[in-house]
Structures are given as structure tokens and as C-alpha cells.
C-alpha positions as CSV (number, residue, x, y, z in Angstrom):
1,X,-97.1,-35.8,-51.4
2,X,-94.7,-32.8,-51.0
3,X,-94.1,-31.6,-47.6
4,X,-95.6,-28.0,-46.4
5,X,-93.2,-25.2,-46.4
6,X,-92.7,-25.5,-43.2
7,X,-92.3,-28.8,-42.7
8,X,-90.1,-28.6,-44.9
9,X,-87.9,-25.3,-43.1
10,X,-88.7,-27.9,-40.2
11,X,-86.7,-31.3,-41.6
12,X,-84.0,-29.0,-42.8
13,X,-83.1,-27.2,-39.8
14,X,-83.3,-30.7,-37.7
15,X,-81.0,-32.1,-40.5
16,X,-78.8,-29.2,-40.1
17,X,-78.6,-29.3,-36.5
18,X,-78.0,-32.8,-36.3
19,X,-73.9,-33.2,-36.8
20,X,-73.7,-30.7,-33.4
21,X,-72.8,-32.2,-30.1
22,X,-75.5,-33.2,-27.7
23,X,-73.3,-31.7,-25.0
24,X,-73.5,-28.0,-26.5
25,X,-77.1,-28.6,-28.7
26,X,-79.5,-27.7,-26.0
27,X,-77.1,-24.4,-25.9
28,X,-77.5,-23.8,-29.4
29,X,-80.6,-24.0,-29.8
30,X,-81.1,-21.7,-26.4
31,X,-79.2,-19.5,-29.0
32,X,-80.7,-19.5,-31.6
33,X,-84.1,-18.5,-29.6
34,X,-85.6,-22.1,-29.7
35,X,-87.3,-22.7,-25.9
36,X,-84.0,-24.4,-23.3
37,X,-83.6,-27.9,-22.1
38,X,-81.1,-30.2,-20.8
39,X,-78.1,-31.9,-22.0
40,X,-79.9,-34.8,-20.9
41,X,-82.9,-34.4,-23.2
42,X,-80.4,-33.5,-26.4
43,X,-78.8,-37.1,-25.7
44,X,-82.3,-38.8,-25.5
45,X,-82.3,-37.9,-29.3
46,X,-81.2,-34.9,-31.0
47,X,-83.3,-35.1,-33.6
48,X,-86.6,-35.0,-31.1
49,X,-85.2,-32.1,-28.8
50,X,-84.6,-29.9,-32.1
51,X,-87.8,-31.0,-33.8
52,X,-90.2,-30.7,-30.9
53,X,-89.2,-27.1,-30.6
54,X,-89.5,-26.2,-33.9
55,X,-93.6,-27.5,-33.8
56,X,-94.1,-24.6,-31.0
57,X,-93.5,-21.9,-33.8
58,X,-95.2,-20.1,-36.0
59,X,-94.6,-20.0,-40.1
60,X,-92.9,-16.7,-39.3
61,X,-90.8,-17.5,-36.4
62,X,-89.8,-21.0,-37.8
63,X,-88.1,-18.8,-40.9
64,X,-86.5,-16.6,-39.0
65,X,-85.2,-19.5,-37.1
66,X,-84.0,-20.8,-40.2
67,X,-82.4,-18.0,-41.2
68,X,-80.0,-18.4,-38.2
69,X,-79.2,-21.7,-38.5
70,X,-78.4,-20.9,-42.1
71,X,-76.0,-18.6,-41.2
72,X,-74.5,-20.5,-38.4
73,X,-74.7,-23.9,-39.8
74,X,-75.2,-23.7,-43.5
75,X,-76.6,-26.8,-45.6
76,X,-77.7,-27.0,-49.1
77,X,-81.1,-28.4,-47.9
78,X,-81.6,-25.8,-45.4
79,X,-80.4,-23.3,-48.0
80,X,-83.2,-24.3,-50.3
81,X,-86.4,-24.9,-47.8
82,X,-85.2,-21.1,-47.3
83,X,-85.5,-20.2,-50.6
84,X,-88.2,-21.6,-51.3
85,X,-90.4,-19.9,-48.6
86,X,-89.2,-16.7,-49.2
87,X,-89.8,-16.8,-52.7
88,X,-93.1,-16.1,-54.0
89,X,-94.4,-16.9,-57.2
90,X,-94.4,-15.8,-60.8
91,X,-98.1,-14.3,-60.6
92,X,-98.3,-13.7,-57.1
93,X,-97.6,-9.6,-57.1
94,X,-99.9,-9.2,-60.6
95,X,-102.7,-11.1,-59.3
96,X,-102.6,-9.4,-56.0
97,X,-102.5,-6.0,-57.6
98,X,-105.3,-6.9,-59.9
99,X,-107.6,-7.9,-57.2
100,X,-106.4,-4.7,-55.2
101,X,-107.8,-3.0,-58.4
102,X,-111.3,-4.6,-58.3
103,X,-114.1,-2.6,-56.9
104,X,-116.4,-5.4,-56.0
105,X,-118.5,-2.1,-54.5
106,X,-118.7,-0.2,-57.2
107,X,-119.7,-3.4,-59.4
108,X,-121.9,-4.2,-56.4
109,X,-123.5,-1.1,-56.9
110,X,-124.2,-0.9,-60.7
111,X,-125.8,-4.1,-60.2
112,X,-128.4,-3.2,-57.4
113,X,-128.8,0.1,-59.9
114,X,-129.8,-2.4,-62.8
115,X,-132.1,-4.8,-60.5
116,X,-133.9,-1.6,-59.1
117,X,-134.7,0.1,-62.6
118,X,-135.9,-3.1,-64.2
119,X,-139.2,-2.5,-63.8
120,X,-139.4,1.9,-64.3
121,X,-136.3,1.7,-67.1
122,X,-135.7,-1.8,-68.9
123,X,-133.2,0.3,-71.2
124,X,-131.6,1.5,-68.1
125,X,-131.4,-1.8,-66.7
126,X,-130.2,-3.8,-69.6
127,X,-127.5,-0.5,-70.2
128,X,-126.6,-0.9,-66.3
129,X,-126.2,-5.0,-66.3
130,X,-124.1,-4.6,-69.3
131,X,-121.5,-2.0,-67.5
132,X,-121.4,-4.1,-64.5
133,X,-121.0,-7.7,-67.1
134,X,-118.1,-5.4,-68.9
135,X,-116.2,-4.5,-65.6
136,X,-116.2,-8.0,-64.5
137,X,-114.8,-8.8,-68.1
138,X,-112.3,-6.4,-67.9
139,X,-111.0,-7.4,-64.3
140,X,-110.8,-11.5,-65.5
141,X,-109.3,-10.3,-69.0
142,X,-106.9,-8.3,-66.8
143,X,-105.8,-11.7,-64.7
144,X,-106.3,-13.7,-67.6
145,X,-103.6,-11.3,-69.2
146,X,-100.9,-11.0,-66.3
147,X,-101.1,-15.0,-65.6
């Protein structure tokens, strides 16, 4: 099973972190903004003191975290967990603007249009259902298309 984004920001920056001195780590990662302990904790295990400050953060504040160590202590690892949550994908941006596009109201309101003149108008009714069937075509034809 592949790891979460963060986790996976999270193993990198641990890996990344690890070659430092337990005598100065608890300083660096004061540093880099990660919450302060002791020298004595860092010695315990490295790995732990890095790692169990890195599950207080957020998605947000474990990138920006990341970003630091990157710059400070650059790994190929670390540079790719990086990467690879800033990057968004292919269809992200068209399928966001698409559903920006969508007027689930307007269709909403066609629709309650149609139901209401079933009775007084069929031809109304059946003319109404088809414009709302025909938008909601249009929109999946239009995500279809930009997938």
C-alpha cells in the first residue's frame, strides 16, 4: 500500500534529519520551527524525537517544514515527497473549473419548473426535463472531454 503524502513528507524529512548529531538535533529542529526538547531525548533515538514532532502538524505545516529541511539538508527522497505534494495532477485544474462552471441551481431549477407543469403543460414539461437532461449532458461531455 503506498504511503499518504504526508507520511511520506514525514519518512523523508526523518531520513533526512537522521545523519545530524544528536548533540545539535533538538537545535535544529527548534530551527526549523518543530516544538524543543532535550539533547537527552534526541540521543534516546533520533529518529522518534524528529518523527514525533512531525505527527503534531498539519498537511500544510508538515510541507513547509519540508521545504526547510530541503533547503538545509537536501536528499533525493526528501526532494521527491516534495514534489510530489506540490504537484497536482493532470486533470485536477480542468475538472475543478468545470465543476466551478456547473449551475447545480439553475439545473435545480429547470427541473422543479418541469415537475410543477406536468400536470397544466406536459409539452412544457417534457420541453423543460429535456433542457435540464441536455445541461447535465453538456457538463459530463465537458469532463468527459478535458479528462
Amino acid at each position: 500500500m503506498e504511503k499518504s503524502v504526508t507520511a511520506a513528507l514525514r519518512t523523508a524529512v526523518v531520513e533526512a534529519l537522521y545523519p545530524i548529531s544528536a548533540n545539535i538535533l533538538a537545535d535544529v529542529c527548534e530551527a526549523l520551527g518543530l516544538e524543543p526538547g532535550t539533547r537527552e531525548q534526541a540521543f534516546s533515538s533520533k529518529q522518534r524525537y524528529v518523527a514525533t514532532r512531525l505527527l503534531k502538524l498539519s498537511r500544510e505545516q508538515m510541507l513547509e517544514v519540508a521545504r526547510r529541511v530541503l533547503e538545509e539538508y537536501p536528499t533525493e527522497e526528501l526532494a521527491k515527497a516534495v514534489q510530489r505534494a506540490t504537484q497536482s495532477q493532470p486533470a485536477d485544474n480542468m475538472v475543478s473549473e468545470a465543476l466551478m462552471s456547473f449551475d447545480e441551481a439553475g439545473v435545480h431549477a429547470i427541473w422543479q419548473r418541469a415537475v410543477a407543469r406536468r400536470e397544466t403543460d406536459p409539452e412544457g414539461a417534457i420541453t423543460l426535463a429535456h433542457a435540464t437532461g441536455g445541461r447535465l449532458q453538456a457538463y459530463h461531455r465537458q469532463v468527459e472531454r478535458d479528462l
